[in-house]
N, C-alpha and C positions, 0 to 999 in steps of 0.2 A: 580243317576244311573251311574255305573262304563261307562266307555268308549268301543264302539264297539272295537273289536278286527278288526283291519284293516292293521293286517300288510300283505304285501305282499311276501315276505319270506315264502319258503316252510314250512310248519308245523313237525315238529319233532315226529315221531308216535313211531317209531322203530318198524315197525310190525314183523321181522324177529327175533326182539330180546324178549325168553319168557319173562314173569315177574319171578322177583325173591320172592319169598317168606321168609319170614325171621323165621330162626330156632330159635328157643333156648333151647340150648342143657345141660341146667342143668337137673341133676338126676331127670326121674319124673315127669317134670316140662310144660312138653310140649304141654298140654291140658288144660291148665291156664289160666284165661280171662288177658287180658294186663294188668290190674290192679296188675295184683298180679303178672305176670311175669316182670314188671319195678321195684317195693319194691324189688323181689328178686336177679334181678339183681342191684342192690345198694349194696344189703347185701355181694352177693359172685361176686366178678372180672368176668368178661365179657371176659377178657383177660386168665386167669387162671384155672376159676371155684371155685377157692378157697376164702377161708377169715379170719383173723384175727378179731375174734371176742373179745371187752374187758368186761371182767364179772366182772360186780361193783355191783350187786344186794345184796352181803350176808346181810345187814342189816335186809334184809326183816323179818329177823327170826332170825336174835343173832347178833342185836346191832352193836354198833360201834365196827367189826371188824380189828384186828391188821392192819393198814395201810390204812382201811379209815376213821379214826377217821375225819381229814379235808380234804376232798375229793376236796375241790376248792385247797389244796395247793399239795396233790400228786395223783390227777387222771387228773384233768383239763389237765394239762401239757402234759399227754397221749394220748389223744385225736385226735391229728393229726394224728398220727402212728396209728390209727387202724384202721379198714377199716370199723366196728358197732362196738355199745356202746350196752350191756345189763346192762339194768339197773330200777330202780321205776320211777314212775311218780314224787314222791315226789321229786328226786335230777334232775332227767331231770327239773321241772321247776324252782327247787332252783337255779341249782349250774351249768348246763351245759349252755356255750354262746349258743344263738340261733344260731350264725353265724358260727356254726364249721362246718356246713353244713354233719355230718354224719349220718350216720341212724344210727337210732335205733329198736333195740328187744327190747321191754316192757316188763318188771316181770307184769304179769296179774293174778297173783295166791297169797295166803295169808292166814293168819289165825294165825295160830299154832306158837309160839314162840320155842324156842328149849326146853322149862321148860317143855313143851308139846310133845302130839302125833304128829309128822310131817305131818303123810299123812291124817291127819283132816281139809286140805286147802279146802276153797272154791275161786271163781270168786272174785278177788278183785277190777277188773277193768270193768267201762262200756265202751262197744265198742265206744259209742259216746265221750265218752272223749280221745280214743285212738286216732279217726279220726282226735280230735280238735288236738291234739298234733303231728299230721302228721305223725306217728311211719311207719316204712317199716314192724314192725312184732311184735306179741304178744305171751308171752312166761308161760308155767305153767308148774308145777312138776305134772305127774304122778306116781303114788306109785304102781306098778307091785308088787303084796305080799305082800302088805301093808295094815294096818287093815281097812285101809277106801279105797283101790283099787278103788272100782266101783265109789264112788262117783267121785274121782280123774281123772278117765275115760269118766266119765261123764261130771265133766269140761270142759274136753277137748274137745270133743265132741261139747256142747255149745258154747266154744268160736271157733269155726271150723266153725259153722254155722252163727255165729256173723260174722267172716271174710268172708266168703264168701260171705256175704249181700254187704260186703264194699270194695271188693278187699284186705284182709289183710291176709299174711299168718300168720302159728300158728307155732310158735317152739317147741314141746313138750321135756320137758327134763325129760329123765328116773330116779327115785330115788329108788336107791338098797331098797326093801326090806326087813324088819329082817328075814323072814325066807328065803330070797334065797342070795347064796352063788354068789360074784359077779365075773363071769363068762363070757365063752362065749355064753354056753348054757341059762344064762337068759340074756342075752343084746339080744340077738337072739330074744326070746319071748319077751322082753318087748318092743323093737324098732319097731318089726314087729307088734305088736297092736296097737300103736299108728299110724303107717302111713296106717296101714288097715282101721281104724276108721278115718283117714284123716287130721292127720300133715303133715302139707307140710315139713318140717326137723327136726331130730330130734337130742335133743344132748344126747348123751351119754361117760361112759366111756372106756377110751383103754384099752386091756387086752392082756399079752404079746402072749398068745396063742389061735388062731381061732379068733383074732378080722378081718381079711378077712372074714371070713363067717357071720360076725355081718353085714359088710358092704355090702357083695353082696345079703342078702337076706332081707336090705330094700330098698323099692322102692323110697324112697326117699333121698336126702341127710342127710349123717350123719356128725356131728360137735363136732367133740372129746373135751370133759371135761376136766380141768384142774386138776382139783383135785384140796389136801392138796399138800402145800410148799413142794417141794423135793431140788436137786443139780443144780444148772444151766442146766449144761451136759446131768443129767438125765432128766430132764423138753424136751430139744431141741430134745434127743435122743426120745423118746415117741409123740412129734408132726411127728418126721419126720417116724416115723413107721407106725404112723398114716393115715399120706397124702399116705406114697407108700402100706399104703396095703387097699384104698379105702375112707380114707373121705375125705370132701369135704372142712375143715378147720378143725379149734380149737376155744373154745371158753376156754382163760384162765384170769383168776384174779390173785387168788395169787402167782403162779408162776412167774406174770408179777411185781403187785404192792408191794407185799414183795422181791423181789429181791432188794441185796444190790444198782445198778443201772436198775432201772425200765424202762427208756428209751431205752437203750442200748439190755436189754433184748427185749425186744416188737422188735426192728428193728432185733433182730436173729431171733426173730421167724417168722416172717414176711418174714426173709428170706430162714430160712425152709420152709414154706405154698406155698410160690411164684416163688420164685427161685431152688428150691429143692437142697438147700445149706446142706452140708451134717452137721450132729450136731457135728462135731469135727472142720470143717469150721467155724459154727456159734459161736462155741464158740470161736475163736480168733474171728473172727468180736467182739461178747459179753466184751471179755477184753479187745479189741483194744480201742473201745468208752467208756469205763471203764477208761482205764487209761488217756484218753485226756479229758475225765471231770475233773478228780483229777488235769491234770496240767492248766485246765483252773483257 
């Protein structure tokens, strides 16, 4: 039996003082059991709102992509500098230390090689093994226009309700497709479907005109797409349009891992997302850590 409480010392109540209630003020978010609002606060800065998300998933569907061929020798090294890791199950248990202590977006979607129809993905992941792996969030392609759409929707859907068993949210990420022109007018529909039907954020990609209007009419957060490889410049220049005209981060890969210095990259953009470093800023940051790796 604990010890009576015998101290003689006034008791500390603060009756005059309310209680505070604690917000949390991510897009959305705020009707969320704790479960799912502590995973999401891992994923996006407490301090910010924002995140640097690193997208190492492409395997999933066309192989050993330029530059992650040995992903323990040019992604590992990454790992510190990002704030989540997207990525498989399969390299999460191979190839990432368990002690890097970051979250992770799980690729939970699969099927279709690129030899194939893309949006003929189903459920690749059981939730119970998502849990074993302790993931902060689970991630699938929906195909808005795509010949297998609904089914795709449907995934999502499933695993929405899987997470919500478990406290897990869902990242749905939008995949252009072939018959709609990518735009604002369909990021608009396709974002907006998916957080109707109940992704908690969604990633999609930036588009230089009306992507404000992508961002203010979904309800939840959006996490701009990296694309194909472009210029340093232009990479920095398209996060930071990004952040000021409403998302919430970036989730990029090859812009990060195919850069001539990939570290150096990840901390500009990190310093776009966080610091709202402006992309003419980040890029002398980008070449300053550039050029003291070569003289190191």
């Amino acid at each position: 039996m604990p010890e009576t409480d015998v101290s003689k010392e006034e008791k500390k109540f603060y009756e005059d003082v309310p209680q505070k209630n604690p917000v949390f003020s991510l897009k959305g978010s705020g009707s969320l059991d704790w479960g799912m609002k502590d995973r999401l606060s891992r994923i996006f800065s407490p301090k910010t709102g924002h995140t640097v998300m690193l997208a190492v998933d492409h395997g999933y569907f066309q192989g050993p992509t330029t530059g992650l061929e040995r992903m323990d020798i040019s992604i590992v090294p990454l790992i510190p500098y990002a704030d989540a890791l997207m990525l498989t199950r399969g390299i999460l248990r191979s190839l990432v230390p368990p002690d890097s202590n970051k979250p992770i977006v799980m690729r939970s979607s699969g099927g279709p090689s690129i030899l194939k129809e893309l949006s003929n993905e189903e459920i690749a992941v059981d939730i119970e093994d998502a849990i074993r792996m302790n993931v902060s969030a689970i991630a699938l392609q929906v195909f808005i226009g795509g010949e297998f759409e609904t089914r795709s929707v449907h995934n999502m859907t499933k695993l929405v309700d899987a997470g919500l068993r478990y406290g897990i949210p869902v990242m749905a990420v939008t995949a252009v497709g072939k018959e709609m022109v990518r735009d604002a007018r369909y990021f608009r529909l396709a974002c907006r479907i998916c957080a109707e039907l109940g992704a908690h954020f969604v990633k999609t990609y930036y588009v230089p005109e009306g992507f404000r209007t992508v961002t203010s009419s979904c309800p939840v957060p959006i996490v701009m797409a990296g694309g194909k490889k472009i210029g340093e410049l232009e990479a920095l220049t398209m996060a930071y349009k990004a952040i000021q005209e409403g998302a919430s981060g970036v989730d990029m890969g090859r812009n990060i891992f195919q850069s001539e210095n990939p570290v150096a990259m990840i901390k500009a953009v990190s310093a776009v997302v966080h610091k709202d470093l402006t992309p003419e800023k980040a890029l002398e940051m980008y070449n300053d850590l550039k050029s003291k790796k070569r003289k190191e």
